[in-house]
Structure formats: structure tokens, C-alpha cells
N, C-alpha and C positions, 0 to 999 in steps of 0.2 A: 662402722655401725656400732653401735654403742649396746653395750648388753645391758639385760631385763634383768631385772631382780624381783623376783616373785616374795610373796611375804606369806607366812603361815603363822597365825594366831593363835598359839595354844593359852590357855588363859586360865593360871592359876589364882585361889581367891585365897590362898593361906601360905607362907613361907613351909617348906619343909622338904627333904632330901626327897630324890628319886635310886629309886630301886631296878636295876635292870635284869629282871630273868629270864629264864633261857625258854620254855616248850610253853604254846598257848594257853594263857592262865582256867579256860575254861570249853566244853566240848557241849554243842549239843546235845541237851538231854541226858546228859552224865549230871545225875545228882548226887553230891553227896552226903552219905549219910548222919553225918555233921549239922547239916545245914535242915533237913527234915528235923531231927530232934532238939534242934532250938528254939524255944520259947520266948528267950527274951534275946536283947544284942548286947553280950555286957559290956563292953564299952559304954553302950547309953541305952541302960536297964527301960526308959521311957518312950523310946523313940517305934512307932506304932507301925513301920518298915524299917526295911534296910534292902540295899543294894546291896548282893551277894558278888556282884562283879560287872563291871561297865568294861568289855572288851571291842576296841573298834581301830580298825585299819584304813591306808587311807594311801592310795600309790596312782601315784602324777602321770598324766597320759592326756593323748588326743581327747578322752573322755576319762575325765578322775574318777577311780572308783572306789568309794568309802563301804565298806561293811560293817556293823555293830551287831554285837549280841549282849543284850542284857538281861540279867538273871538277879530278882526280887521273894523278899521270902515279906508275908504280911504277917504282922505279929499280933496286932489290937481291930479293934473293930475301925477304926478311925484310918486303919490303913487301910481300908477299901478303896479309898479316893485314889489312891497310887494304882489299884487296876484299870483304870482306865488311862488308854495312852496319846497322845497327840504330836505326830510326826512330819511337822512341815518338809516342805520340799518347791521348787521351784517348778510348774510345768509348761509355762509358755516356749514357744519354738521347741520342745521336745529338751529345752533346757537340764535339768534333770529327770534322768529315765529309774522310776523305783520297782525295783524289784525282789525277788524273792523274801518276798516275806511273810515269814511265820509264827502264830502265835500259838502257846501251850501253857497250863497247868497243871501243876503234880498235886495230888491230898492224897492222905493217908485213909483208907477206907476203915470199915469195922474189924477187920480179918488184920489187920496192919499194915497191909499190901499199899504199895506207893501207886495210882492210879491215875494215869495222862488222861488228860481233854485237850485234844484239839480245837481251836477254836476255824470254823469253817470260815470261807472267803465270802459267804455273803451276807457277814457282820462284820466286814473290815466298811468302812464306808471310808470313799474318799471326797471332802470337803473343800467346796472351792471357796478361798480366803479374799482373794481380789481377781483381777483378770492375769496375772501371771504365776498366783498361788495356791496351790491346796496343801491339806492336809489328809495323813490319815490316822484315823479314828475308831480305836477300837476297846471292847472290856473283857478281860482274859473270861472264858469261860468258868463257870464253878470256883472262883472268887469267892474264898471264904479266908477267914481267920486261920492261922499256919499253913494256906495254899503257898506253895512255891511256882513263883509264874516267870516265862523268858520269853524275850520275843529275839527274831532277828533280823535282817531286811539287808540291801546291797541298794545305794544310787549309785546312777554313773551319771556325772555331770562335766559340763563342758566348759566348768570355768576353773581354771586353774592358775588364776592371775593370783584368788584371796581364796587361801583355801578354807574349810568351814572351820568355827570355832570348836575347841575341846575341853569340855569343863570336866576336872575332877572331883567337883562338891556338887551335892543336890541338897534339899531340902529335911531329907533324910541321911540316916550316915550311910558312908560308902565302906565297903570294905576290902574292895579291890575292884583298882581303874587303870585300866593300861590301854595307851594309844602309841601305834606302832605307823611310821611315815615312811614310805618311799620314795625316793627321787632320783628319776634318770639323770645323767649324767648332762645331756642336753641342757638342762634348767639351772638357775642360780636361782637360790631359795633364801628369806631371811625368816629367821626359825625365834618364836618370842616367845618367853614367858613373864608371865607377867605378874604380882600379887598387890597391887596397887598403882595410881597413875604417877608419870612422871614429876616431877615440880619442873618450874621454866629452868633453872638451872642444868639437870638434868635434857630436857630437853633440845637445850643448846648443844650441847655435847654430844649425844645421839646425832644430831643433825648436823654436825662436825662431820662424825663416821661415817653418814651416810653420802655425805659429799666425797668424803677420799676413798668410799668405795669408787662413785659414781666418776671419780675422775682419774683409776687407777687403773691400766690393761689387769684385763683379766686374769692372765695365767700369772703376772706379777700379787694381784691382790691375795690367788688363791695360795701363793707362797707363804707368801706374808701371814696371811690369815692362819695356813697351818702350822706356824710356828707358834702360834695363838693359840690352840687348839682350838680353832674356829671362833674363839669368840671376836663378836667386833665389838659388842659393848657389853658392860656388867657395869650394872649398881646394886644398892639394896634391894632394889623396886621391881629391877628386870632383870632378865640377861637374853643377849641375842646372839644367836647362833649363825654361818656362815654354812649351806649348804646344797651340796650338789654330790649326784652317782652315790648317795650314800641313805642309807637307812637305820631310824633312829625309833629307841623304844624309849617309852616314858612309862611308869609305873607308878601309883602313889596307893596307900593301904592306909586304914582303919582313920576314913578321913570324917570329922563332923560332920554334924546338920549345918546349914547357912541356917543363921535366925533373922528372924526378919528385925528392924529398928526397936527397940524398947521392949522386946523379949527380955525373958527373967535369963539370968546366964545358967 
């Protein structure tokens, strides 16, 4: 029988090192008092948000289950557009099952006092997109200018052929995104990063390795490969990882805005 090679797509949009640390970068409802008394992001004194942390895990099963928490501070009035959130998901056959999910706001009242809103469940709406998709749809509560807002949510989905994408750039800067992978040992995984597409040369190549995976016994390739330190291919462009029973963290910090084409730099 010829083994499977799963592929998981992490998808970076800028060259730059990763960082691996040790205790989860951020806790429910733990604010810091850092992050309340910031006004601006100096990194990018103009930037009308900022992502104070994009945390999300993601561990391989009969039913994959990905959990995210993210945690947003609004700086400019222009950052209101960032409270409101839109969270596709797959839900035909029970395809992805979404759960626990919670929404909150901290602001600082007249007293100083850092002061939660909950946002209740019958303002989450959830949107059906086509006949196998919705989304959900919601705007943090008391939404104002230096509101610090976080949501959180768990899918468990049954597709673990192509796991979901992981972007560490949004539109606003990020300043801390860490995505953490799990995988049993059962599975053979191919792990990509990526900050632009391949050229046909390149291509060729890739598609070399992926033949001498596909035509190498197993416990032979995973030999082989670990003397690679797993990697099966590196360019400038990409690198691909070999993996299985093993658990990988990715980290990146104080990452830009994406601009869109013909933006001022």
C-alpha cells in the first residue's frame, strides 16, 4: 500500500526568521497593562489597529481541531472597521463542527478601572455563504477608540487531507502570531512555507522530491529525511518540511501591514 502524504499550508507573505517559545503567548482575558496604555503602535505610529496577538493551534485527528485566540487593541476611529469579525467555516454533512466561541471588550471607564463587555450569543449571527458555507458574524460590544477586543472559537473538522491556511500578516500590523501543529504519528505531513510562488525551474525540482518521496519506503525516507533535518526542499521561495508524531511551533512578531498595490510605502 503506498502511503499518504498530507500537506499543510502555512503561508508566509514576507521573508523573515522564526521565533520559538516556550509557555502560551497569551491567556484569556489576561490584559496587559502595556497594551491598555497604548496609544499609538510605534512601530507604525499610523496604523489605526493592531493585532496584539494571533494565537492558534491545530492538532490532526479523526476530527481536526483548530482553536484561535485573538486579541486587537483599536487606536484611530478608522479602526472600528476591525470590530467587526467574519469567520467562515465549512457546514455541510456536519463538515466543520464550530464551537466555543467567545466574544469580549475591555475600555477603560472614568474611575480608570479596566471594564469587560461581553458580547451575548444573540449577536453572533451565523451566515449562510452558499449551500455548504456559512459564516459567523459578529461586532465586539462597546467598540470604541482604545477598546481592547479578543475573540476566541475551536472548529473540529473532518478534513485533514489539506489543513487550513496560516497567515501571519493582516492588514494591520501584527505583533505577535504564533501557530502551533500537532501530528500523530500515524500520518505523514508535508509542512510549507512559503513568501512567494515557485518559478518553473524551481517547480521542476520540488516535483523531483516529491516523486522520490512517493517512490521511497517509508521508514527508508523518514531516515533519510532525518538526517535532513526533515527538510525535503529549500529555496529562497519556500521550504518544506517532512512530518509525522511530531509537534511544531512557528512564531513571527512585529510583523507589517499588507498594502494593498500602489499604496504610498
Amino acid at each position: 500500500m503506498k502511503k499518504r502524504i498530507r500537506y499543510i499550508f502555512l503561508l508566509l507573505i514576507v521573508s523573515t526568521g522564526f521565533i520559538y517559545a516556550g509557555n502560551n503567548p497569551i491567556k484569556w482575558g489576561k490584559i496587559l497593562q502595556a497594551d491598555v496604555n497604548m496609544k499609538v503602535y510605534a512601530s507604525d505610529p499610523d496604523a489605526p489597529a493592531v493585532v496584539l496577538c494571533d494565537y492558534g493551534s491545530v492538532t490532526v485527528g479523526p476530527r481536526t481541531e483548530y482553536t484561535r485566540i485573538v486579541r486587537m487593541k483599536i487606536l484611530k476611529q478608522e479602526g472600528l472597521k476591525y470590530a467587526t469579525v467574519e469567520i467562515p467555516y465549512r457546514f455541510y454533512n456536519h463538515y466543520d463542527v464550530f464551537t466555543d466561541l467567545r466574544v469580549q471588550t475591555f475600555n477603560v471607564n472614568e474611575k480608570g478601572e479596566l471594564v469587560k463587555s461581553k458580547l451575548k450569543g444573540r449577536y453572533i449571527a451565523d451566515v449562510q455563504i452558499d449551500h455548504k458555507n456559512k459564516k459567523k458574524v459578529f461586532t465586539f460590544a462597546n467598540a470604541q477608540v482604545g477598546s481592547i477586543v479578543e475573540y476566541t472559537y475551536t472548529i473540529r473538522s473532518l478534513d485533514f487531507v489539506k489543513l487550513k491556511n496560516w497567515y501571519f500578516q493582516a492588514t494591520i500590523p501584527v505583533q505577535w502570531s504564533e501557530y502551533r501543529v500537532n501530528i500523530s504519528d500515524r500520518f505523514n505531513y508535508l509542512v510549507t512555507f512559503q513568501n512567494a510562488p515557485l518559478n518553473l525551474d524551481e517547480q521542476r525540482a520540488y516535483a523531483d522530491k516529491l516523486q522520490w518521496l512517493y517512490n521511497t519506503k517509508i521508514k527508508k525516507a523518514r531516515f533519510e529525511l532525518l538526517n535532513m533535518k526533515d527538510v525535503l526542499y529549500s529555496t529562497s521561495n519556500a521550504d518544506v518540511y517532512f512530518a509525522w508524531g511530531k509537534s511544531f511551533k512557528y512564531v513571527m512578531k512585529d510583523m507589517p501591514a499588507l498594502k494593498a498595490k500602489g499604496d504610498a510605502p
